[in-house]
Backbone bond lengths (Angstrom), bond angles and torsions (degrees), N, CA, C in turn:
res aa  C-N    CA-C-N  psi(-1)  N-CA   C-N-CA  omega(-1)  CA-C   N-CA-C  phi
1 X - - - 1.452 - - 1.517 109.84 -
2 X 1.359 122.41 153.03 1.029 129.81 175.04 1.761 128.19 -137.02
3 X 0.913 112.73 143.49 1.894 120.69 -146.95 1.865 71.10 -101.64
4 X 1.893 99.11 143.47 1.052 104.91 156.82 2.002 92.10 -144.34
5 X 1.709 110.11 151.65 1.353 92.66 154.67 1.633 117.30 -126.30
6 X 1.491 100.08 -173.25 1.645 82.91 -161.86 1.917 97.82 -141.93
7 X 1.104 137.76 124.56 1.543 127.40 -132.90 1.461 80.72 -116.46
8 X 1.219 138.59 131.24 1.805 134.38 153.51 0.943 125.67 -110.29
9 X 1.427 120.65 108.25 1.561 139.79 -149.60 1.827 101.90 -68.12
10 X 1.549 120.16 155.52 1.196 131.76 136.13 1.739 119.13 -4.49
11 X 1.382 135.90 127.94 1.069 146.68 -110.61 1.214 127.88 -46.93
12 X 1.858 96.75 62.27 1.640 98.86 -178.35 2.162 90.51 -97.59
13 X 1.589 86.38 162.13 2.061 101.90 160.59 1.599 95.87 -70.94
14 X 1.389 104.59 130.82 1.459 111.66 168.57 1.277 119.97 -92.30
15 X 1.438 122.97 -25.27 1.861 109.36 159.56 1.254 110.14 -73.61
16 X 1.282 138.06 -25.40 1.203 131.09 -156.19 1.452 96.85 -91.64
17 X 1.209 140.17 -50.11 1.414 140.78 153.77 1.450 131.66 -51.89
18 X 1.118 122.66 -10.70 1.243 138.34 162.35 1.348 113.13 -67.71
19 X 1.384 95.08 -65.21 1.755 99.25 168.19 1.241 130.98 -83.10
20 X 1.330 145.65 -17.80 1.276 132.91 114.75 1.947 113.57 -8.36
21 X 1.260 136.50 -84.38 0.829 125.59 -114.28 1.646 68.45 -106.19
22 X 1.282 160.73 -45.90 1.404 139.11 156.48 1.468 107.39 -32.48
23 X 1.271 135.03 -59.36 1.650 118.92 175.14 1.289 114.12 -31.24
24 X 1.155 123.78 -63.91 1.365 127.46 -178.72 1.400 125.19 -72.77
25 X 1.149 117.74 27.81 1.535 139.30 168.61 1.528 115.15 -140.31
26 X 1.146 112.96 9.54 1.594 123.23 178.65 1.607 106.79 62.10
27 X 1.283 123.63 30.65 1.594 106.03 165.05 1.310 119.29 -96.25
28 X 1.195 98.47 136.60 2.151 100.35 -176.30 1.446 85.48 -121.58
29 X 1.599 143.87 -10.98 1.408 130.90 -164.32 1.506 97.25 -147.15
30 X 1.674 106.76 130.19 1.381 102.49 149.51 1.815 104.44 172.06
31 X 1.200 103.91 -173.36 1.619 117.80 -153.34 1.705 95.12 -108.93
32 X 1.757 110.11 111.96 1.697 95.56 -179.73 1.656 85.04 -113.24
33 X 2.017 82.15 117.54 1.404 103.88 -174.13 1.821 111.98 -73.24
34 X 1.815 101.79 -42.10 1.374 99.99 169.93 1.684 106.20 -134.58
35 X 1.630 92.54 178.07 1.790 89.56 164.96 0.993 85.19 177.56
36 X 1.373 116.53 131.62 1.496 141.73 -137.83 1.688 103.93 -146.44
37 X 1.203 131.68 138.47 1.753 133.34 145.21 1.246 94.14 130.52
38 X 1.416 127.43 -158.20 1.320 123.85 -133.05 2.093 98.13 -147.27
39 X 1.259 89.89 141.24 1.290 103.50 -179.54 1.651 121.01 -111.75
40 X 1.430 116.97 136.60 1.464 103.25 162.32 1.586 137.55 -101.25
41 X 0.870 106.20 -10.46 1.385 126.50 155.43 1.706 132.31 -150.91
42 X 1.166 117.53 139.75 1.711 126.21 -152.12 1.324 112.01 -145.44
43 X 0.774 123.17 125.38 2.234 137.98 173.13 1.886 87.98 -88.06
44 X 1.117 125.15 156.53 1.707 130.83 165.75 2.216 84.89 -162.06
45 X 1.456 85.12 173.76 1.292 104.72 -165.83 1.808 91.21 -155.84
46 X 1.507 96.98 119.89 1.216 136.84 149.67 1.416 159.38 -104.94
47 X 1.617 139.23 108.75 1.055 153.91 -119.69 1.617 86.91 -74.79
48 X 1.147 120.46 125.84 1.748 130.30 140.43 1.363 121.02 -37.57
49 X 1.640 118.51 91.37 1.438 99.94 179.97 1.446 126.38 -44.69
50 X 1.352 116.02 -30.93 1.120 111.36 -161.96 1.405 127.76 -85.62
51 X 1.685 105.71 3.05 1.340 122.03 -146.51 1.451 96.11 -90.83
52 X 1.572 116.79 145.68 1.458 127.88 171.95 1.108 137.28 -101.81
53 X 1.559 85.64 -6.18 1.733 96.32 178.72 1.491 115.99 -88.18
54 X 1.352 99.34 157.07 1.755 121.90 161.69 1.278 129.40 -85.22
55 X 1.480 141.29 63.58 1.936 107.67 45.30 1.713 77.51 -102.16
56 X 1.108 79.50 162.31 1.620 105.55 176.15 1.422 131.98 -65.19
57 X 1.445 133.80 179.00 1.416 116.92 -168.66 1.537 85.67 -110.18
58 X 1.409 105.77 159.17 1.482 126.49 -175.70 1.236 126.34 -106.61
59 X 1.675 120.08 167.82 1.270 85.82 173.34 2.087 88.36 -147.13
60 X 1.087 110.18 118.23 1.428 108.11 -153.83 1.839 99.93 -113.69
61 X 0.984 97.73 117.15 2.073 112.13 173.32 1.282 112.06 -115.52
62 X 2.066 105.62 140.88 1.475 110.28 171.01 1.256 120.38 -103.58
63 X 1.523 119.10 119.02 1.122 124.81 158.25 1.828 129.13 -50.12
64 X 1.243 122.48 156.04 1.423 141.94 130.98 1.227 139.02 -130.75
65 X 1.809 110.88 65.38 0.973 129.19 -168.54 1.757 106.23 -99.04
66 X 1.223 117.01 -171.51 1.700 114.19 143.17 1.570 103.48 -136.57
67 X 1.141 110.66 134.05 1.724 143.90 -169.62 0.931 144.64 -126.03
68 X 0.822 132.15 99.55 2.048 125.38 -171.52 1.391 99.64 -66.86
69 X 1.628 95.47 153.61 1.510 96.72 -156.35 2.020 86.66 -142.33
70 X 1.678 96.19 135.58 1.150 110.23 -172.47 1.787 90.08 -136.96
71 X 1.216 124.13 134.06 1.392 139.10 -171.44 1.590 120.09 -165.31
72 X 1.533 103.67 157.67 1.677 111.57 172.24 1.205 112.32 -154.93
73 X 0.974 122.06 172.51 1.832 119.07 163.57 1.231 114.91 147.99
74 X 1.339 140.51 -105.62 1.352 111.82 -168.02 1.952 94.87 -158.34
75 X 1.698 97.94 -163.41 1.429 105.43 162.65 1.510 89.96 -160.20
76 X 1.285 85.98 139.73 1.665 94.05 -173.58 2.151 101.07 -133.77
77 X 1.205 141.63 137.46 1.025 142.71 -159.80 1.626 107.76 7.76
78 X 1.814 105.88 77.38 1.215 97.63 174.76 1.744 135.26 97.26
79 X 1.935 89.24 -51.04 1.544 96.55 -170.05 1.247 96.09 -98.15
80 X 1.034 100.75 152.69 2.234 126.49 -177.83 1.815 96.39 -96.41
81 X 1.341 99.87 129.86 1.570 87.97 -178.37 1.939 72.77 -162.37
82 X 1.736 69.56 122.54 1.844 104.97 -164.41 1.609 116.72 -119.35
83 X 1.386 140.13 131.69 1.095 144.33 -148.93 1.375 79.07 -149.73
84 X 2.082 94.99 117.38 1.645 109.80 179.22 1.222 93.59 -139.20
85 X 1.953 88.09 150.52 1.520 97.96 145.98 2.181 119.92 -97.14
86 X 1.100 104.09 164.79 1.411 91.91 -167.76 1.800 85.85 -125.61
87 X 1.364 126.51 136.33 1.481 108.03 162.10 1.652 103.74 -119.02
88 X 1.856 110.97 141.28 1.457 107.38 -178.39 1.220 107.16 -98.26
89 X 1.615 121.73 -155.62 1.294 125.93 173.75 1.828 115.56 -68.27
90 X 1.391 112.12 132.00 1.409 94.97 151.77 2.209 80.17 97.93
91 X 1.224 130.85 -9.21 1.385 132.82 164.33 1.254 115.54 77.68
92 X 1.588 96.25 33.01 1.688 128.13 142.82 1.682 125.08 -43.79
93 X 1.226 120.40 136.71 1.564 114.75 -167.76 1.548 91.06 -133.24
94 X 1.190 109.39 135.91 1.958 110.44 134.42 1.039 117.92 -116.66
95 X 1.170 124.70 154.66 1.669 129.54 -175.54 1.876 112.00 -122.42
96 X 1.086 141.30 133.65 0.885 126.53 160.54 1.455 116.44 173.56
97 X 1.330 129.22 -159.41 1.220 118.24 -179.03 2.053 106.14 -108.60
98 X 1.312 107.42 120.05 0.968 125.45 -170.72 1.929 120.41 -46.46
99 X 1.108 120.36 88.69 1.388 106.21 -177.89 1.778 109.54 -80.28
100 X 1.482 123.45 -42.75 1.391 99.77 173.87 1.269 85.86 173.76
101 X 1.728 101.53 126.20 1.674 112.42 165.46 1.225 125.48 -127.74
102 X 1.333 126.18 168.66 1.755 126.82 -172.39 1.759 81.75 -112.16
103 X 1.416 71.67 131.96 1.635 120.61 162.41 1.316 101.78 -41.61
104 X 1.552 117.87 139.62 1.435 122.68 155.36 1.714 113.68 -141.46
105 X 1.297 114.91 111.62 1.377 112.60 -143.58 1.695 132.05 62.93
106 X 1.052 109.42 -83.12 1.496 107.00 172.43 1.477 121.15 -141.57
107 X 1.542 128.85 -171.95 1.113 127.05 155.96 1.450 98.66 -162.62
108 X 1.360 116.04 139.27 1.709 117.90 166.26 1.456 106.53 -135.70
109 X 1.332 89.48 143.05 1.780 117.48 -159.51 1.626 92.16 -115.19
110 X 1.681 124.10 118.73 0.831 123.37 153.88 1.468 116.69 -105.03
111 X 1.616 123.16 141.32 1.440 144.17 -158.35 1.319 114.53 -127.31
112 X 1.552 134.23 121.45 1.332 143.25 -176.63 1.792 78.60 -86.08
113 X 1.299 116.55 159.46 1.332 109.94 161.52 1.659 85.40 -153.80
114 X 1.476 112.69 164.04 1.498 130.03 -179.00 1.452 129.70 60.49
């Protein structure tokens, strides 16, 4: 296996650049062990308690906050699909599965690949 990381600058989309910049290194598979730094605004998606179905129905809200951002999860054909915690001011949390945030200062994505 091999560790790669991947840095996402000041007000870039961080899924959308993530995967971009694995395209262009040929990764379609791998394990995102961390991903670290801070966001200013973020969409996440959260499970419907009440929901019965397989997968379940969601329920997904956009932020415009700024957040430190602690995450992992994977890439599977290509797509980055990331499960964060976010903490706000004052030791505020969101939890959820990451649909796509802008950069605030930085973010680095470290990747097991192979």
């Amino acid at each position: 296996m091999k560790q790669i990381k991947i840095r996402v600058k000041e007000g870039e989309k961080l899924i959308r650049t993530l995967e971009k910049e694995l395209k262009k290194r040929g990764i379609t598979s791998a394990t995102i062990v961390s991903c670290v730094g801070a966001l200013r605004e973020f969409e996440i998606i959260t499970i419907y308690q009440k929901s019965k179905k397989i997968p379940p129905d969601h329920f997904a809200k956009k932020f415009k906050k700024k957040v430190e951002l602690l995450a992992n999860g994977i890439v599977e054909k290509g797509r980055v699909h990331l499960h964060a915690s976010l903490g706000a001011e004052g030791g505020k949390a969101f939890v959820g599965h990451l649909v796509e945030g802008v950069v605030t200062y930085f973010a680095d994505t470290v990747f097991l690949v192979g």
